[in-house]
N, C-alpha and C positions, 0 to 999 in steps of 0.2 A: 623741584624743591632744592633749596640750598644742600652742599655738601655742611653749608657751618653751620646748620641747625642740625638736633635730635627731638625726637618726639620722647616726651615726657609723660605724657597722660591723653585724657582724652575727658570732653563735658559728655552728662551721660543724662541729662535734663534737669529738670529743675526740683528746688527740695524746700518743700511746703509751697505759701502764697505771696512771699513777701523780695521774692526774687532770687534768693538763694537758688546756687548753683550746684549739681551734684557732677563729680570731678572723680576721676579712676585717676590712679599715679602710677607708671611704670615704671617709676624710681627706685631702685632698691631701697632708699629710705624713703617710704610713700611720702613721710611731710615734707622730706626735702622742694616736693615741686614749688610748691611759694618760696624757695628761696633763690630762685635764678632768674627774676626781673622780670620781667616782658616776656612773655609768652606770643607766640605767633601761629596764625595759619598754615596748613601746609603751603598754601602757594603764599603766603610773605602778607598778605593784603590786608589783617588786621592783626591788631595785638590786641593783650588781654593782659590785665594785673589783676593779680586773685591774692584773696586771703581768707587762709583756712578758718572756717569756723566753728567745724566738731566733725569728730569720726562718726562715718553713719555706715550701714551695710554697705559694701563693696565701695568701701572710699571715703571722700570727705564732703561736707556743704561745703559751699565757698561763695565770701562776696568778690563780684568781679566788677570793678569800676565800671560803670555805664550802664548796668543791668542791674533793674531796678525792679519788674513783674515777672512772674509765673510765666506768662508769655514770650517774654524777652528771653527767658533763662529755659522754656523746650525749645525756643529754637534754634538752641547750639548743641542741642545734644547731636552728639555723633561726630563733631567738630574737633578734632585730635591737636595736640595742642605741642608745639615745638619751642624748645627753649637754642641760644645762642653758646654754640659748641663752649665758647671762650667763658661763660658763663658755668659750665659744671666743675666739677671735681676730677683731676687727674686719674688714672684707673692704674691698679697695679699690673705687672708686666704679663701676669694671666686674665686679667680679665678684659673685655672689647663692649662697645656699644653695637648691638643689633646693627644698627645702618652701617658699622662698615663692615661688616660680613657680608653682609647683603650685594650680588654682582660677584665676592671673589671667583676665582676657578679653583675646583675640585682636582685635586689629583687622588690615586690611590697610593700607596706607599712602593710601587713598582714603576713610579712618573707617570703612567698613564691618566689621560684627564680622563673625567667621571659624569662632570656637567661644571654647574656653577652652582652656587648657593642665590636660589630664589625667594629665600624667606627665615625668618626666624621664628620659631613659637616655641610655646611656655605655657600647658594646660597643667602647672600647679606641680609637676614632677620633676622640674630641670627642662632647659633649653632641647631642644630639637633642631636641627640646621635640615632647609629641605632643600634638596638636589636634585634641579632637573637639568635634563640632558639630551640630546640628539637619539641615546640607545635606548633611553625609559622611556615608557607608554605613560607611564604617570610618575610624579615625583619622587623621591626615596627620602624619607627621614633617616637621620642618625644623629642619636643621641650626643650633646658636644660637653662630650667629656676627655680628659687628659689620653685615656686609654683608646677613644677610638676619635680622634681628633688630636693628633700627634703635635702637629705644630700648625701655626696660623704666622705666616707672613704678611702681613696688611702693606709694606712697603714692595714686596714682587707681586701682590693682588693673588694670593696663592694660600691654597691650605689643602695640607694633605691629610686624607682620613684612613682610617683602618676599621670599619664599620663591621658592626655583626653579621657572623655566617648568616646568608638568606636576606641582609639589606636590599641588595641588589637581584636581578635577573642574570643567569650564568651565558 
């Protein structure tokens, strides 16, 4: 996957008979996703122009140029959908897009590394950064907030956390 793309949403199948598309937006403005052009696959090899055509549970219908049946529009569910970096809106000096957290290295606030940041997630409470590493058996979430996520260098590929007592294995 391109570094100049971000994933924006994802098709989540089809809504009624007549082709309409059902679309998740991980946009912090959900309708923003029809505004940043040409949507792509993760690996590049199709695009997609959609437009919204009403809020429905967990998301929007949408027509997508070319898809036209019920058939056509479940067989993209699951198909996550990337818009072109140059195409979104600038972010203010605290906020980052998932994909570039993703890969930094971990330090703790003492410089020693911790792991790397393997994933981002968001189950409706605020962001999680999950941290795996060479000395965890399994990953470690901590919550990516100002207080224990001190700073985030995206140009030394670095972020240092201060995670809650008991995050980690001693």
């Amino acid at each position: 996957m391109s570094e100049d793309r971000i994933c924006v949403g994802a098709f989540a199948g089809s809504f009624g008979v007549g082709g309409e598309v059902r679309v998740k937006s991980f946009c912090a403005e959900p309708e923003d996703i029809e505004t940043y052009g040409t949507l792509w696959t993760e690996d590049g090899t199709r695009s997609f122009t959609l437009s919204l055509t009403r809020a429905v549970k967990t998301g929007f219908a949408a027509d997508v140029d070319g898809i036209t049946t019920k058939e056509q529009a479940d067989a993209l569910k699951g198909v996550r959908l990337y818009a072109d970096r140059d195409a979104l809106p600038s972010l203010p000096d605290d906020e980052f897009y998932h994909a570039d957290l993703i890969g930094l290295t971990v330090l703790d606030t003492g410089g020693a590394e911790v792991g790397r940041v393997s994933a981002v997630h968001n189950h409706g409470a605020g962001d999680l950064i999950e941290v795996a590493g060479p000395g965890l058996k399994t990953p470690a979430l901590v919550p990516f907030t100002r207080a224990n996520v001190p700073t985030v260098d995206l140009t030394a590929g670095r972020i240092v956390i201060d995670p809650p007592e008991g995050t980690f294995p001693e």
